[in-house]
Each structure stands twice: as structure tokens, then as C-alpha cells.
PDB file of N, CA, C and O in Angstrom:
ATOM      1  N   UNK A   1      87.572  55.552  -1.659  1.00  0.00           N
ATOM      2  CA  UNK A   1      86.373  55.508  -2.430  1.00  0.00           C
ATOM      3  C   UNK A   1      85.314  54.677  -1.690  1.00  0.00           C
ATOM      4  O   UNK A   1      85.752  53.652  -1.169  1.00  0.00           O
ATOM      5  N   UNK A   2      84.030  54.922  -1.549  1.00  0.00           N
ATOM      6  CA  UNK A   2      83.018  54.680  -1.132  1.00  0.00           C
ATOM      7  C   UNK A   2      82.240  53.197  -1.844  1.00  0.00           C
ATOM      8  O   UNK A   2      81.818  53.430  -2.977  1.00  0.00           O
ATOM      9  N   UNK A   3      82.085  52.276  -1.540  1.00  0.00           N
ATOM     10  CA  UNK A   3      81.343  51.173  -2.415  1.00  0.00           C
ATOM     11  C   UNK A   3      79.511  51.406  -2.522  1.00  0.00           C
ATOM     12  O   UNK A   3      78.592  51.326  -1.707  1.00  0.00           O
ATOM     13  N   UNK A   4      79.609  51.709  -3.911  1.00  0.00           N
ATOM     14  CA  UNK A   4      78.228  52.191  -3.914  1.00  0.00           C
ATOM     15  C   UNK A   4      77.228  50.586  -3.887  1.00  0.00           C
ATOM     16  O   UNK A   4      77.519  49.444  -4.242  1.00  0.00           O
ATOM     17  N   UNK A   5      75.584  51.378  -3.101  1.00  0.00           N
ATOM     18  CA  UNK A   5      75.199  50.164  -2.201  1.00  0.00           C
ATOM     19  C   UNK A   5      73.810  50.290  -3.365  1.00  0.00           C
ATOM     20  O   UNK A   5      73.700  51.314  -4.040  1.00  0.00           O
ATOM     21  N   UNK A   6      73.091  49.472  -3.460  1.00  0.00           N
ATOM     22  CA  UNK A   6      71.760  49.952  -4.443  1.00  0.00           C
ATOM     23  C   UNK A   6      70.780  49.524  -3.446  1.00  0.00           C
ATOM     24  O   UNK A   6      70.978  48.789  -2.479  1.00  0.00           O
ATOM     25  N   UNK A   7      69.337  50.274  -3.943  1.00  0.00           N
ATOM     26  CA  UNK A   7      68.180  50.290  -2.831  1.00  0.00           C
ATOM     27  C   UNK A   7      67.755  48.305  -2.910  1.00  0.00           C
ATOM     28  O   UNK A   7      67.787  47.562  -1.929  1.00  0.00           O
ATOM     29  N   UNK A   8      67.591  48.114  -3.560  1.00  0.00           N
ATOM     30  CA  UNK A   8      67.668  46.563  -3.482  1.00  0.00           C
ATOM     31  C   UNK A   8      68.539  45.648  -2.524  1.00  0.00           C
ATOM     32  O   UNK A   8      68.100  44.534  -2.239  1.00  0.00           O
ATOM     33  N   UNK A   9      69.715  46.060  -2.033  1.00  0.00           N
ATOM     34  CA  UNK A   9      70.103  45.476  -1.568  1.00  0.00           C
ATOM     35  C   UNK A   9      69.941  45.577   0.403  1.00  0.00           C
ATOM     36  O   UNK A   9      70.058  44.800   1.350  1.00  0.00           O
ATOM     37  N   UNK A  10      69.626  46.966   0.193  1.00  0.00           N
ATOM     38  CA  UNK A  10      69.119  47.451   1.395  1.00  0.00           C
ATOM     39  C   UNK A  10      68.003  47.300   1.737  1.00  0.00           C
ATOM     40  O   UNK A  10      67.775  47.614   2.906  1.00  0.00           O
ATOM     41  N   UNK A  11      66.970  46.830   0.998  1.00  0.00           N
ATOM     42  CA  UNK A  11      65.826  46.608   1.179  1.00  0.00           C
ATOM     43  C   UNK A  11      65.192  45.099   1.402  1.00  0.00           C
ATOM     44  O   UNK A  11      64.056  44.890   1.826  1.00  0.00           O
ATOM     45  N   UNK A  12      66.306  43.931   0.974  1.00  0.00           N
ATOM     46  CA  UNK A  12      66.470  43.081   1.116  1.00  0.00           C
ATOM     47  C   UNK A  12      67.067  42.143   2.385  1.00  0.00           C
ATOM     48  O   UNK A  12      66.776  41.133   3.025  1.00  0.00           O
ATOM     49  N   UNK A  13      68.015  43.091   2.307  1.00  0.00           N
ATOM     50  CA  UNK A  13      69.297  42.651   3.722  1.00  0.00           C
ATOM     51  C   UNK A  13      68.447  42.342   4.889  1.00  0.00           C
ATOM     52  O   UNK A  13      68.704  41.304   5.499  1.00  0.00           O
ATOM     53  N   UNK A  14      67.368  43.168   5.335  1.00  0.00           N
ATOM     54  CA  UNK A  14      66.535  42.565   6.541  1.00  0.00           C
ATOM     55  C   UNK A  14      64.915  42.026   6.548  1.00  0.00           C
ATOM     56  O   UNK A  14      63.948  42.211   7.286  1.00  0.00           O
ATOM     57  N   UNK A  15      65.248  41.045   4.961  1.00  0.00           N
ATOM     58  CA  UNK A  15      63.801  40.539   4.277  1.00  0.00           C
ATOM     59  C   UNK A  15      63.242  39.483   5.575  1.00  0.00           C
ATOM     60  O   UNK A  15      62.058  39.452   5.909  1.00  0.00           O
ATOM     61  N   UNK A  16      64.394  38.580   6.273  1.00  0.00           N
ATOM     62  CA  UNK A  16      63.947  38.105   6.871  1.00  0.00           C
ATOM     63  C   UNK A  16      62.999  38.633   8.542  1.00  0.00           C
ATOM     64  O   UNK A  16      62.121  38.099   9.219  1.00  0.00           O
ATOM     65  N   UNK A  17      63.769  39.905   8.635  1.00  0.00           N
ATOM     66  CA  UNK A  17      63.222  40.524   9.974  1.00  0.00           C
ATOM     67  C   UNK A  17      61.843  41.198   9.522  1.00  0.00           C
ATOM     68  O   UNK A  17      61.763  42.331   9.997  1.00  0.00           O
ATOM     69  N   UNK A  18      61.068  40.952   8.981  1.00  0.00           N
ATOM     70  CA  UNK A  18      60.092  41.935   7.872  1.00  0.00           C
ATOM     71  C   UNK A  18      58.830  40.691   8.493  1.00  0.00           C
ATOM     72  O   UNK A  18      57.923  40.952   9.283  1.00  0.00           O
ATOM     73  N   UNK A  19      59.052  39.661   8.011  1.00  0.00           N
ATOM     74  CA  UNK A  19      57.890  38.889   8.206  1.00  0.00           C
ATOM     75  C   UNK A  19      57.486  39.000   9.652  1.00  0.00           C
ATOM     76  O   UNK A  19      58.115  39.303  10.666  1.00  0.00           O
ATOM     77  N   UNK A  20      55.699  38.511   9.329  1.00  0.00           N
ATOM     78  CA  UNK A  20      55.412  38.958  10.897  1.00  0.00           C
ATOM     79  C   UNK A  20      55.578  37.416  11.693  1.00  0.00           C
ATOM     80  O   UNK A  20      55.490  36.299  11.182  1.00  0.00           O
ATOM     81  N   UNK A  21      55.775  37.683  12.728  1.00  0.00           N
ATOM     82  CA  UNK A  21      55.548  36.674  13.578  1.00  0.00           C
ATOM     83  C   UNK A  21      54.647  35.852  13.779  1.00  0.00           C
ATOM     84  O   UNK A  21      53.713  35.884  12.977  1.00  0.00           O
ATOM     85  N   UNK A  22      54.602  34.961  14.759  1.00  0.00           N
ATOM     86  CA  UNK A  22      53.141  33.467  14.911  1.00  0.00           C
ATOM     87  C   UNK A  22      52.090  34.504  15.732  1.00  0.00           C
ATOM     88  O   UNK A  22      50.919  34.638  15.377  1.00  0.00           O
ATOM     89  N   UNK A  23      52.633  35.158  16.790  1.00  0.00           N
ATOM     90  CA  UNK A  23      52.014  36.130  17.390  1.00  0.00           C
ATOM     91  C   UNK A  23      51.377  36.708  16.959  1.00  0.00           C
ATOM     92  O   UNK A  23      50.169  36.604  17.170  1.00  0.00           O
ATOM     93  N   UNK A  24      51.929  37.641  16.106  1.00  0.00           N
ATOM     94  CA  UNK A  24      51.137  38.424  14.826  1.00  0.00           C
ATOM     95  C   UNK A  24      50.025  38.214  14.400  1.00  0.00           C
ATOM     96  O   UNK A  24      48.923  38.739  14.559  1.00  0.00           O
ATOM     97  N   UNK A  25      50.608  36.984  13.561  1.00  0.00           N
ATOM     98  CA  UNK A  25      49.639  36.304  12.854  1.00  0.00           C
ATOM     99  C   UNK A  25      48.374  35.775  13.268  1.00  0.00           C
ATOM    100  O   UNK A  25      47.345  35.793  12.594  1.00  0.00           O
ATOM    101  N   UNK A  26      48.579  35.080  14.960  1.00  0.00           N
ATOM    102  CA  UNK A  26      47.762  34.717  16.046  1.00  0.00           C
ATOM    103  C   UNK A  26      46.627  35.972  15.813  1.00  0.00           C
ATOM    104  O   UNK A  26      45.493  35.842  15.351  1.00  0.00           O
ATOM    105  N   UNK A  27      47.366  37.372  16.333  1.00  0.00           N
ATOM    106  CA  UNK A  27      46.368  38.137  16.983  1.00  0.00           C
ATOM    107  C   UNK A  27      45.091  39.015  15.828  1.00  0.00           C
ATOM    108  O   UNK A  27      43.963  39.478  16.001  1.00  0.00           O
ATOM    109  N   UNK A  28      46.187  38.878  14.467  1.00  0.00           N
ATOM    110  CA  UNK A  28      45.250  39.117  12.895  1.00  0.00           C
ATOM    111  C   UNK A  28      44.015  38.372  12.916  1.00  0.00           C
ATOM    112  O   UNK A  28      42.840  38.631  12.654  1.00  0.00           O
ATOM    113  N   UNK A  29      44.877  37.023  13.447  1.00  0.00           N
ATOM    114  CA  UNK A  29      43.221  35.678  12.914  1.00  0.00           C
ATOM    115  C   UNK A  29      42.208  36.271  14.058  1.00  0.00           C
ATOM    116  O   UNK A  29      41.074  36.526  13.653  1.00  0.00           O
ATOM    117  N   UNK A  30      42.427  36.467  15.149  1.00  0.00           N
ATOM    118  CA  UNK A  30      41.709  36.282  16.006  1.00  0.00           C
ATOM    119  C   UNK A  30      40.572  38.005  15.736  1.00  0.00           C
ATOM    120  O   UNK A  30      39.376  37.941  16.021  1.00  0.00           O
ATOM    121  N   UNK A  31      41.196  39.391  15.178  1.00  0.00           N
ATOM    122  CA  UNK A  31      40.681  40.297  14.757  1.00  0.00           C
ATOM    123  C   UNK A  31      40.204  40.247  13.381  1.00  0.00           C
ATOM    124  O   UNK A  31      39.663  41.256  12.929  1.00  0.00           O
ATOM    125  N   UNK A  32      40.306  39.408  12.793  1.00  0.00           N
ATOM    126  CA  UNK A  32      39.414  39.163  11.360  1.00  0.00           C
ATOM    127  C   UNK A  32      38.092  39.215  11.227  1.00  0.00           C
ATOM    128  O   UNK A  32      37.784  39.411  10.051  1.00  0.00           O
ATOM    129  N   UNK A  33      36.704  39.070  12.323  1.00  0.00           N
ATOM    130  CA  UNK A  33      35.629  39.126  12.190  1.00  0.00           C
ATOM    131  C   UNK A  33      35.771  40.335  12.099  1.00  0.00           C
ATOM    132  O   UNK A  33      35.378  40.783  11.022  1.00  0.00           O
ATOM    133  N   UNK A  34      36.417  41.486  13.208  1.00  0.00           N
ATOM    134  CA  UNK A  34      36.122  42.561  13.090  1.00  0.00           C
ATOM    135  C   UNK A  34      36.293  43.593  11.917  1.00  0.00           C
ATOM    136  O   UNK A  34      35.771  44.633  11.517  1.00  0.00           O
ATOM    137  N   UNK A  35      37.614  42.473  11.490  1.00  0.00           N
ATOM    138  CA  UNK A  35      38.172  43.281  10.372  1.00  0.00           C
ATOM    139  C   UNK A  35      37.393  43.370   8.793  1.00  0.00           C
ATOM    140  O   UNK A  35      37.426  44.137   7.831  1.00  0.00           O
ATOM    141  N   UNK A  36      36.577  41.897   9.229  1.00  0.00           N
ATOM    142  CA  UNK A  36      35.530  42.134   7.664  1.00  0.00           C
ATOM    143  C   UNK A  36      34.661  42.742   7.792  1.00  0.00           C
ATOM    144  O   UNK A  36      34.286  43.536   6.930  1.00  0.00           O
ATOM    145  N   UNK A  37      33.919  42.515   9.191  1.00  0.00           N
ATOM    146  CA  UNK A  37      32.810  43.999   9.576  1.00  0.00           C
ATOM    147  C   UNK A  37      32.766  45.380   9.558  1.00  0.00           C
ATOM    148  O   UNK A  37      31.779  46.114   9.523  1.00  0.00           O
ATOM    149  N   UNK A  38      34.093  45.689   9.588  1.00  0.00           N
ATOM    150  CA  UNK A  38      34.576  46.926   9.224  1.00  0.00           C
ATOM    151  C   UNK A  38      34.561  47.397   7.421  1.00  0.00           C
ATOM    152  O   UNK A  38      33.941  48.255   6.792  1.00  0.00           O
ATOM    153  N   UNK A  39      35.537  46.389   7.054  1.00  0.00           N
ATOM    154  CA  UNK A  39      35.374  46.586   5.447  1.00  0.00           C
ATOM    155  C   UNK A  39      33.328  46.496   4.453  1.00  0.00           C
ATOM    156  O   UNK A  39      32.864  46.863   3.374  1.00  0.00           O
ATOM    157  N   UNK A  40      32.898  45.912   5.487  1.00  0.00           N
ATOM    158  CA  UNK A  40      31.538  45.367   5.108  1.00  0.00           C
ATOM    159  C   UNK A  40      30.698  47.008   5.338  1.00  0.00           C
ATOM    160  O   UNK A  40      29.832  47.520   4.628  1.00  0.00           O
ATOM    161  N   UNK A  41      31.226  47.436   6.368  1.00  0.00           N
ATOM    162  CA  UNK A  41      30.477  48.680   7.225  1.00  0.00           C
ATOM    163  C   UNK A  41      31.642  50.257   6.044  1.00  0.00           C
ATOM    164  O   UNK A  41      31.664  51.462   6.296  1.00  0.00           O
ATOM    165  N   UNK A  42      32.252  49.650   5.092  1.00  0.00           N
ATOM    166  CA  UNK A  42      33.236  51.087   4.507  1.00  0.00           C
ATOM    167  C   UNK A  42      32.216  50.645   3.021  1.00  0.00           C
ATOM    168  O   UNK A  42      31.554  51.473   2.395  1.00  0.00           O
ATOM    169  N   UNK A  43      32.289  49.405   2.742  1.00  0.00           N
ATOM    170  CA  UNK A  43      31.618  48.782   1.485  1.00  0.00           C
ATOM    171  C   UNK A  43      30.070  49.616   1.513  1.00  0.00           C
ATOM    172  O   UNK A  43      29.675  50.221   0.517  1.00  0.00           O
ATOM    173  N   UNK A  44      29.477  49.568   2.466  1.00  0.00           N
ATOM    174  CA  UNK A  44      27.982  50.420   2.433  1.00  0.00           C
ATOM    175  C   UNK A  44      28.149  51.783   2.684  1.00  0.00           C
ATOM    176  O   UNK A  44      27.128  52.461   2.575  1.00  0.00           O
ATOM    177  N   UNK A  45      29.019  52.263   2.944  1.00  0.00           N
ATOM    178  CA  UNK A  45      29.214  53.721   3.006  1.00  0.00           C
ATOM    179  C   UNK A  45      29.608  54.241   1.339  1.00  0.00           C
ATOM    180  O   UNK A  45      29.205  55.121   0.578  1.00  0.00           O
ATOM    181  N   UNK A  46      30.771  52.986   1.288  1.00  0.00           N
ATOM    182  CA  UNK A  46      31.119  53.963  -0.211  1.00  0.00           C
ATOM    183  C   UNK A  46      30.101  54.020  -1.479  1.00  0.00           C
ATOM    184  O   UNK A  46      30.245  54.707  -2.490  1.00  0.00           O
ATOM    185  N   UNK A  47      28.848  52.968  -1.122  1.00  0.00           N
ATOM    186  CA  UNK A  47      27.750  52.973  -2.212  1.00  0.00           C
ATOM    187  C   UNK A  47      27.190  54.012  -2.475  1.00  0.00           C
ATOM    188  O   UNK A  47      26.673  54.415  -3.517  1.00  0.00           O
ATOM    189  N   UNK A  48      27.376  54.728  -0.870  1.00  0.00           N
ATOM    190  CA  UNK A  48      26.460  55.645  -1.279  1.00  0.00           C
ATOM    191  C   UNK A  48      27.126  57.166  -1.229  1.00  0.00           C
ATOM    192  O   UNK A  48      26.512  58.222  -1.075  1.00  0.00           O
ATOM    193  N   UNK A  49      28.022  57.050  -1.337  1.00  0.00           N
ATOM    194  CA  UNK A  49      28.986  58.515  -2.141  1.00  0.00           C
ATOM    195  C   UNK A  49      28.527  58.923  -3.099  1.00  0.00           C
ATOM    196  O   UNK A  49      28.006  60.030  -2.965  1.00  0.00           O
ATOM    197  N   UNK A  50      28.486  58.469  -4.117  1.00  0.00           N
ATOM    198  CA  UNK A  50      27.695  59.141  -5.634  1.00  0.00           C
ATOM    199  C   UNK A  50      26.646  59.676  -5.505  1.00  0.00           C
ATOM    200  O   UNK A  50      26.496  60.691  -6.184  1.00  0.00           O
ATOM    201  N   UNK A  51      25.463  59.233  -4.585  1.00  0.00           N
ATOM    202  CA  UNK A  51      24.405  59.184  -5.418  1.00  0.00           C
ATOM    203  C   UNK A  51      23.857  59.337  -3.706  1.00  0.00           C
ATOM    204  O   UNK A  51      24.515  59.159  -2.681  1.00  0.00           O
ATOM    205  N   UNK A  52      22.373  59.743  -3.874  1.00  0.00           N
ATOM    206  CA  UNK A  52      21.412  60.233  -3.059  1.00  0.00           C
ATOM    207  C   UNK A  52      21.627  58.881  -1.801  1.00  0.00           C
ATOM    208  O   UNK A  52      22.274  57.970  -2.318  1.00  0.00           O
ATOM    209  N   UNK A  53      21.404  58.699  -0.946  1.00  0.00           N
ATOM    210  CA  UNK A  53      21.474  57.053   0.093  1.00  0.00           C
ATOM    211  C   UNK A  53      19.784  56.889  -0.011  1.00  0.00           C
ATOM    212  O   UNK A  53      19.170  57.951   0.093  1.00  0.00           O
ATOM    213  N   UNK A  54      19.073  55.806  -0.183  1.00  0.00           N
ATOM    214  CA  UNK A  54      17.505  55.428  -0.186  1.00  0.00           C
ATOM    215  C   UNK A  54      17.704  54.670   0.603  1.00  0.00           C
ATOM    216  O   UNK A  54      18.866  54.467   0.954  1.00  0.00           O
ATOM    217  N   UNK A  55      16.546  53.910   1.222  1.00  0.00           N
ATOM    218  CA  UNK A  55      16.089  53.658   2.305  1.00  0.00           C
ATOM    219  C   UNK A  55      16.906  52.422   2.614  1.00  0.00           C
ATOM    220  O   UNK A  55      17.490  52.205   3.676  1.00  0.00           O
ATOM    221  N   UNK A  56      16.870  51.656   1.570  1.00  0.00           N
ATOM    222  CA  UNK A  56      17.508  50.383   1.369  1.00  0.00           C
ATOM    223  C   UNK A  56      18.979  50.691   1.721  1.00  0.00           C
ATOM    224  O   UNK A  56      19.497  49.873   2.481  1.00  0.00           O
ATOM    225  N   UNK A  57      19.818  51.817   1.271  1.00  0.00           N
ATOM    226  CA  UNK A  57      21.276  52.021   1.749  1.00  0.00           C
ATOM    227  C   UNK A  57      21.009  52.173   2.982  1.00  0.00           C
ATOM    228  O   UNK A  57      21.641  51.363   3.660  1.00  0.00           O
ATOM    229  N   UNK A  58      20.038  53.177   3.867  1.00  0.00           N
ATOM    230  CA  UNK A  58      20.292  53.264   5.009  1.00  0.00           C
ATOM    231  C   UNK A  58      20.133  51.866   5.809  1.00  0.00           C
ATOM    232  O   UNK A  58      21.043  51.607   6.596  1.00  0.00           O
ATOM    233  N   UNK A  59      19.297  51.136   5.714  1.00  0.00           N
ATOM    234  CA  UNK A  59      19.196  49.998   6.509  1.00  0.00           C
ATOM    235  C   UNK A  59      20.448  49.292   5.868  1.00  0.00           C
ATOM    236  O   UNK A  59      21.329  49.126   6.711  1.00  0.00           O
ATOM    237  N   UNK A  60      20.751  48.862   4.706  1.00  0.00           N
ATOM    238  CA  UNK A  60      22.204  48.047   4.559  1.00  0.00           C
ATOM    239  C   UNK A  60      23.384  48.919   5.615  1.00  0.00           C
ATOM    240  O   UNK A  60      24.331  48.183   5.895  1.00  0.00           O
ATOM    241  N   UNK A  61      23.475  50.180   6.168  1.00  0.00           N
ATOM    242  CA  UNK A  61      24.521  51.345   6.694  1.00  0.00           C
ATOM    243  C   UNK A  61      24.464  50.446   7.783  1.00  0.00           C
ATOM    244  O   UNK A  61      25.405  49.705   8.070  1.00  0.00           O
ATOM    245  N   UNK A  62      22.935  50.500   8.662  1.00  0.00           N
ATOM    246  CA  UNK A  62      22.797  50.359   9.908  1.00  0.00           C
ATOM    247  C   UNK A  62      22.863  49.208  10.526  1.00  0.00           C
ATOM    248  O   UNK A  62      22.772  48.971  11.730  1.00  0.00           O
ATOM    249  N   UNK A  63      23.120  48.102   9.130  1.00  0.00           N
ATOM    250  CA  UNK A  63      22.747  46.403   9.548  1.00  0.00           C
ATOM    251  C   UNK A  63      24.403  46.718   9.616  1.00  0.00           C
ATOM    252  O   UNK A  63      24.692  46.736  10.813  1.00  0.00           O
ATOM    253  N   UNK A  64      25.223  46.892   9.055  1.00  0.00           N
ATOM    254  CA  UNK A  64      26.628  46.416   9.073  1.00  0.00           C
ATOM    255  C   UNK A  64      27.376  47.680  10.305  1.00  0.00           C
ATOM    256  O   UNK A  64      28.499  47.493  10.774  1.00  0.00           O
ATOM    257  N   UNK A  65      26.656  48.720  10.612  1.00  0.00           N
ATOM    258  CA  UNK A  65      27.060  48.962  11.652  1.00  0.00           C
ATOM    259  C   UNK A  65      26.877  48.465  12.997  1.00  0.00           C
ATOM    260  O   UNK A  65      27.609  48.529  13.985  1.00  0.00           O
ATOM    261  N   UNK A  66      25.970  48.059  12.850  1.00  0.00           N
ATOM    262  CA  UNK A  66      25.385  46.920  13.792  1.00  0.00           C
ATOM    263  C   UNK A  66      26.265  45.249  14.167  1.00  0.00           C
ATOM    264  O   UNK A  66      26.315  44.793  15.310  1.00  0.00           O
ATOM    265  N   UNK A  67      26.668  44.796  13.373  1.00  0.00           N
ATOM    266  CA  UNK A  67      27.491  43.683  12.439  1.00  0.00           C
ATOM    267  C   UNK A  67      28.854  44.206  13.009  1.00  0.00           C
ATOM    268  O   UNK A  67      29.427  43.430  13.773  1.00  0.00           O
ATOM    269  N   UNK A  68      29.479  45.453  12.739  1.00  0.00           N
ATOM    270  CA  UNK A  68      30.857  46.023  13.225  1.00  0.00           C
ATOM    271  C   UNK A  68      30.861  46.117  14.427  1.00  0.00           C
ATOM    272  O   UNK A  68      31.915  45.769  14.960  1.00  0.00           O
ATOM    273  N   UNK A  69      29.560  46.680  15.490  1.00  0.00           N
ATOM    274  CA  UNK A  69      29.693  46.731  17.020  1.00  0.00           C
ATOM    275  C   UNK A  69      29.713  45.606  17.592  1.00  0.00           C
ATOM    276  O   UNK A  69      30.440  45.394  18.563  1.00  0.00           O
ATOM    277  N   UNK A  70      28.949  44.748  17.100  1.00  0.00           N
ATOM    278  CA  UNK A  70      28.530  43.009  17.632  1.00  0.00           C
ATOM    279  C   UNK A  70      30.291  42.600  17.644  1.00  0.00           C
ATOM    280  O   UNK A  70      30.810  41.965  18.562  1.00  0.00           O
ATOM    281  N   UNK A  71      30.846  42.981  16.744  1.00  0.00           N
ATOM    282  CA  UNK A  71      32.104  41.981  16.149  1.00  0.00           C
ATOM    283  C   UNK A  71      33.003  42.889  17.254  1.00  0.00           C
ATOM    284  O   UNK A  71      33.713  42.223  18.008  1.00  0.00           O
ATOM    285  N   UNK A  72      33.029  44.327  17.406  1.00  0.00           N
ATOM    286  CA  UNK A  72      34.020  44.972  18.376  1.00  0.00           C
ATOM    287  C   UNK A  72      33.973  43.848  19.331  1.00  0.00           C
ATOM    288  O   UNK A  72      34.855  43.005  19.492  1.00  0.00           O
ATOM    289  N   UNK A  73      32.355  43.971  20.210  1.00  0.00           N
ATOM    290  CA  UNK A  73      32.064  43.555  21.191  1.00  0.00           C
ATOM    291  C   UNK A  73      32.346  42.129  21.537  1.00  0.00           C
ATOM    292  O   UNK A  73      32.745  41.844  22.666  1.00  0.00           O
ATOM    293  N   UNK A  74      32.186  41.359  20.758  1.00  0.00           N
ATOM    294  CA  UNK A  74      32.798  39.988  20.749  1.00  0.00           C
ATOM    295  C   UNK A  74      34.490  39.630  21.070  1.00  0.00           C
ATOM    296  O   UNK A  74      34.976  38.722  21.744  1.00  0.00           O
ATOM    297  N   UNK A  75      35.060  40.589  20.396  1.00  0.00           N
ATOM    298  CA  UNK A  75      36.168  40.797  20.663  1.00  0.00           C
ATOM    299  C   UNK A  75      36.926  41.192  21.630  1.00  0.00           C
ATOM    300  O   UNK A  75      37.977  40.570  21.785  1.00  0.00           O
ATOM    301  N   UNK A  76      36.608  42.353  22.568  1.00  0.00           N
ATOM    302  CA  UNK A  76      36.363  43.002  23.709  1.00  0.00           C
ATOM    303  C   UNK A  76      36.262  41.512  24.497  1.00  0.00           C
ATOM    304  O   UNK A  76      37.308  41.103  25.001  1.00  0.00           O
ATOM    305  N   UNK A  77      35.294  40.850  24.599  1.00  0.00           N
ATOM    306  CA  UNK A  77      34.926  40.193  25.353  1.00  0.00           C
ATOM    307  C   UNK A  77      35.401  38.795  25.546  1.00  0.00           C
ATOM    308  O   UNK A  77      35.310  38.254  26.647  1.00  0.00           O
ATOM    309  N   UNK A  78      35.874  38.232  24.573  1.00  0.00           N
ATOM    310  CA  UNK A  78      37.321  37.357  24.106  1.00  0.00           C
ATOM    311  C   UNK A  78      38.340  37.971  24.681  1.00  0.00           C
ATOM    312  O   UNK A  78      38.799  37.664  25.781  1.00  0.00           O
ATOM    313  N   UNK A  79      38.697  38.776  24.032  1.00  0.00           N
ATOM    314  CA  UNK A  79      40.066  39.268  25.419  1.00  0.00           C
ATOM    315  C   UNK A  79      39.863  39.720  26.413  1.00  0.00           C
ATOM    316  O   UNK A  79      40.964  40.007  26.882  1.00  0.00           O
ATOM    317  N   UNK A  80      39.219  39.947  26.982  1.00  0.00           N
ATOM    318  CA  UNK A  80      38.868  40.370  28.290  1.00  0.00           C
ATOM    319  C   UNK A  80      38.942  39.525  29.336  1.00  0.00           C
ATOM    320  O   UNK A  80      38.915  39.786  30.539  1.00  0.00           O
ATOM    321  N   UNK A  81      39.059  38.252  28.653  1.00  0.00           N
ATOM    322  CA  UNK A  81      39.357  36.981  29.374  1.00  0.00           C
ATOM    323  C   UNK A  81      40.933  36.789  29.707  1.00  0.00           C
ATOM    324  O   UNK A  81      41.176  36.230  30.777  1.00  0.00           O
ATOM    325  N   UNK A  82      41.896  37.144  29.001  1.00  0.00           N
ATOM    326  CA  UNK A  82      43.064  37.409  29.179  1.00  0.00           C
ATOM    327  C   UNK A  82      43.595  37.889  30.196  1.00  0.00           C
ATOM    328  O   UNK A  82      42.933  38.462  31.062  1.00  0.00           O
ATOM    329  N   UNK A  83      44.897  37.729  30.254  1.00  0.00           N
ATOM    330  CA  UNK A  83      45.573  38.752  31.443  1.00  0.00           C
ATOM    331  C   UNK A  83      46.535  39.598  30.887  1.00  0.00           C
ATOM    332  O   UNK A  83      46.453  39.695  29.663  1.00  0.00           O
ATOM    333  N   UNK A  84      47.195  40.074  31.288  1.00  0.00           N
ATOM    334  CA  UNK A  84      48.132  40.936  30.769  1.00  0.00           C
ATOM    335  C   UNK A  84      49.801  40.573  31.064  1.00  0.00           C
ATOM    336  O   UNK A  84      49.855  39.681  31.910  1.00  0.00           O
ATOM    337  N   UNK A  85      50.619  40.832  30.793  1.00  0.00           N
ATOM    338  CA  UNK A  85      51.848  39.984  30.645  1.00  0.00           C
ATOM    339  C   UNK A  85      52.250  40.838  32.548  1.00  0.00           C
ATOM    340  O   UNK A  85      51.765  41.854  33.046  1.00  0.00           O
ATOM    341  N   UNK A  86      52.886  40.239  32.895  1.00  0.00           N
ATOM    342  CA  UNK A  86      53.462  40.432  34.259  1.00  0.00           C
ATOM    343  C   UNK A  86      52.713  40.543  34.946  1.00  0.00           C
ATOM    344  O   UNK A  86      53.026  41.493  35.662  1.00  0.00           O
ATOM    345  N   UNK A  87      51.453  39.984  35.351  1.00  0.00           N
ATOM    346  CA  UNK A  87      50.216  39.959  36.327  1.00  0.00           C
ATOM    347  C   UNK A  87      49.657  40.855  36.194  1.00  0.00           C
ATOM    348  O   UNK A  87      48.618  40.770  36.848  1.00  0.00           O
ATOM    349  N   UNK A  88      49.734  41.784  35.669  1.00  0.00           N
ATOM    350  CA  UNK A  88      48.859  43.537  36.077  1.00  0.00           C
ATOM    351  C   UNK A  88      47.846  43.159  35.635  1.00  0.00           C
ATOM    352  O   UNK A  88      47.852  42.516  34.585  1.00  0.00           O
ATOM    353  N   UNK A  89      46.459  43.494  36.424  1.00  0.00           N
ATOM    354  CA  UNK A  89      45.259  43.450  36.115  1.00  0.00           C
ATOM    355  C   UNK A  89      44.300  44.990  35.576  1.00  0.00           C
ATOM    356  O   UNK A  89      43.109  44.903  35.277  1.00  0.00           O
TER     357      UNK A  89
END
């Protein structure tokens, strides 16, 4: 006979291998400008789903797309300072 296993316990068993790492966590903090510029740049898009976009949506569109490239670019340019693991350039 087979010992029956429940999804709880399987889902548990590798709770500890689940969390992210310092690394992880490192490389989240360090993509967070981009990551609110992004949500900031979905936030002015979704305003204007319903309803006609006026002038005022388009310039709020274009300031936070603007706001999202600055933040790529910052980023880009922060790591770019880096190297890559085993010397490769």
C-alpha cells in the first residue's frame, strides 16, 4: 500500500529552498527605480482605457515614459560598470 502524501506537505517540504536569496534581493533593490517607473508608465496607460486620452493624459503618458527610459538608462549605466563573472568582457 502506497502512503498517501497531501499537497501541503509537498508544497512545504522545500519552503526553505523557495526564499530568494541576498543576491536576489541585492539585484530587486537595485531594479526598483525602474520597476516603479514602469508601474507609474502602466498606471497612465490604464487611465486612459475607458475613456477618450485628453491632452493632460497624453503628457502624464509621455512624462512617465520619459521617467521609465531615464530609469532603464540609469540602470544600463550602473551596470555597465560591472564585469561579468569569469573575466569575459
Amino acid at each position: 500500500m502506497d502512503p498517501i502524501v497531501t499537497v501541503q506537505d509537498a508544497v512545504t517540504a522545500f519552503a526553505d529552498w523557495i526564499e530568494p536569496t541576498n543576491a536576489e534581493l541585492d539585484a530587486i533593490e537595485q531594479e526598483l527605480p525602474l520597476i516603479l517607473a514602469d508601474v507609474d508608465l502602466l498606471d497612465a496607460q490604464i487611465i486612459t482605457l475607458d475613456r477618450t486620452p485628453t491632452e493632460l493624459d497624453g503628457r502624464r503618458i509621455r512624462r512617465a515614459r520619459r521617467r521609465a527610459l531615464a530609469a532603464r538608462v540609469a540602470l544600463l549605466n550602473r551596470t555597465a560598470g560591472t564585469s561579468l563573472p569569469g573575466g569575459a568582457a
